[in-house]
N, C-alpha and C positions, 0 to 999 in steps of 0.2 A: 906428637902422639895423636892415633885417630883411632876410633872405636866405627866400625862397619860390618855388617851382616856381612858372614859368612857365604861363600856360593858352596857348590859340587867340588869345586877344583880345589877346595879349600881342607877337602876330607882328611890328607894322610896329616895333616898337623892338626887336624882339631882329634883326630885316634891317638898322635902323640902326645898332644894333650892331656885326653884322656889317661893315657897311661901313666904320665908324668902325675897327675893327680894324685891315682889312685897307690903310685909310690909315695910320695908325700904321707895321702892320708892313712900309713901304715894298711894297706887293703890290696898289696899284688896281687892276690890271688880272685879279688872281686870279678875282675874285669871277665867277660864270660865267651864274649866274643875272640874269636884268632882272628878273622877278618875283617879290616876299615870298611868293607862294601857292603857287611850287614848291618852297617849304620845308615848307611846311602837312602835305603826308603823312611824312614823315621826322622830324615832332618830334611832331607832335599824330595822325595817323591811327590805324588800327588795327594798323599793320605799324611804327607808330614805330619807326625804330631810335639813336635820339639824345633828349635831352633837354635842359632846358635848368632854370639854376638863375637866377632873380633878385634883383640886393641893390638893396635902394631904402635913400633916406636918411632921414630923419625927419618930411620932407613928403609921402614919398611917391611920390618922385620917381627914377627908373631909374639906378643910378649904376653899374651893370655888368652881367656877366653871367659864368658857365659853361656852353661845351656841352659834354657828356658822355654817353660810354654805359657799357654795364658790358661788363667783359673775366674773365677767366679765367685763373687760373697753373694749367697742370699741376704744374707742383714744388709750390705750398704745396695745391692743390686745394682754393683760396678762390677766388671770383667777387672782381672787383676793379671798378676804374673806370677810364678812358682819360679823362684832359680835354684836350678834343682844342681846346676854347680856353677862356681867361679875359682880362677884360678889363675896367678900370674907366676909366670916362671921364675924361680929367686935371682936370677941376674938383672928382671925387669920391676922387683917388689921396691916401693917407696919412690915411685917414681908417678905416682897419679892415675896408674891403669885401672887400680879395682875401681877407684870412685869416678874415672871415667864409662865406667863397663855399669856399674849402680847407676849412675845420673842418665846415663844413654834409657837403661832400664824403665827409670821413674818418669821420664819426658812420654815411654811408648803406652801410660795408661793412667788414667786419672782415679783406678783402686788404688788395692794393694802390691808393694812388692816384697814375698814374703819368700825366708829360706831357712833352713836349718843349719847349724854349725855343730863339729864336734864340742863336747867337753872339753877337751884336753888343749883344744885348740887359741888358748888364752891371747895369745896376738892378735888372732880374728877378732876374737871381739871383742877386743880392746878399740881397733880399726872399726868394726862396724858400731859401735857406741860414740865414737866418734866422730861419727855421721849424723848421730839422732839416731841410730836405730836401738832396740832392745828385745830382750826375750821375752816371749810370750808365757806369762806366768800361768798356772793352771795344767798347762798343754803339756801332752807327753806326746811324741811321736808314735804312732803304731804302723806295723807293717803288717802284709801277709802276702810272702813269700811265693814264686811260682815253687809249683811241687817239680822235685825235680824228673 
């Protein structure tokens, strides 16, 4: 098992990813993009603002992924990380990838690495409690939405 930064070459599996995710997380219809290459400048250009982390298995073979960028605490005035997702494919689940893909994470910043989970998603966080991690009590998510 090895966890490595993504390249360009890497795109149409880390879009299948994406999709595979967004099935998972009952959200098909989320995904907004038809095209892997309108992902191209936001992970790989010169204005990237996203990145993404690879765990493969011992063939070689894509068993998940993180995308993530880096954030900022005013109160501790560390740069941090936002993983805004993770996700291993259920053939490769319980095999060591997420906490390889989190530990890869937590080594690239001496803040925070902080994400949000569904509710419903009772397994996750069971796994990331597991780790030491917990919810942030208080805190509601908010969005606001591009108009369409």
């Amino acid at each position: 098992m090895a966890v490595r930064p993504a390249t360009a070459e890497d795109l149409p599996e880390i879009a299948a990813l994406i999709c595979e995710l967004a099935e998972y997380e009952r959200l098909t219809g989320a995904v907004a993009w038809s095209d892997p290459e309108e992902l191209r400048p936001h992970l790989f250009g010169g204005s990237a603002v996203a990145r993404v982390l690879l765990a493969t298995n011992e063939a070689g073979c894509v068993a998940g992924f993180a995308l993530w960028f880096p954030s900022f605490s005013t109160f501790l005035a560390r740069p941090g990380i936002w993983l805004e997702d993770l996700f291993v494919r259920p053939e490769h689940r319980r095999q060591g990838h997420a906490g390889a893909l989190l530990e890869a994470l937590r080594s690239m910043t001496t803040g925070r690495v902080e994400w949000s989970v569904l509710d419903w998603n009772a397994s996750a966080q069971r796994f990331y409690r597991s780790l030491g991690a917990a919810p942030v009590d208080g805190w509601t998510t908010w969005r606001a939405a591009p108009e369409a």
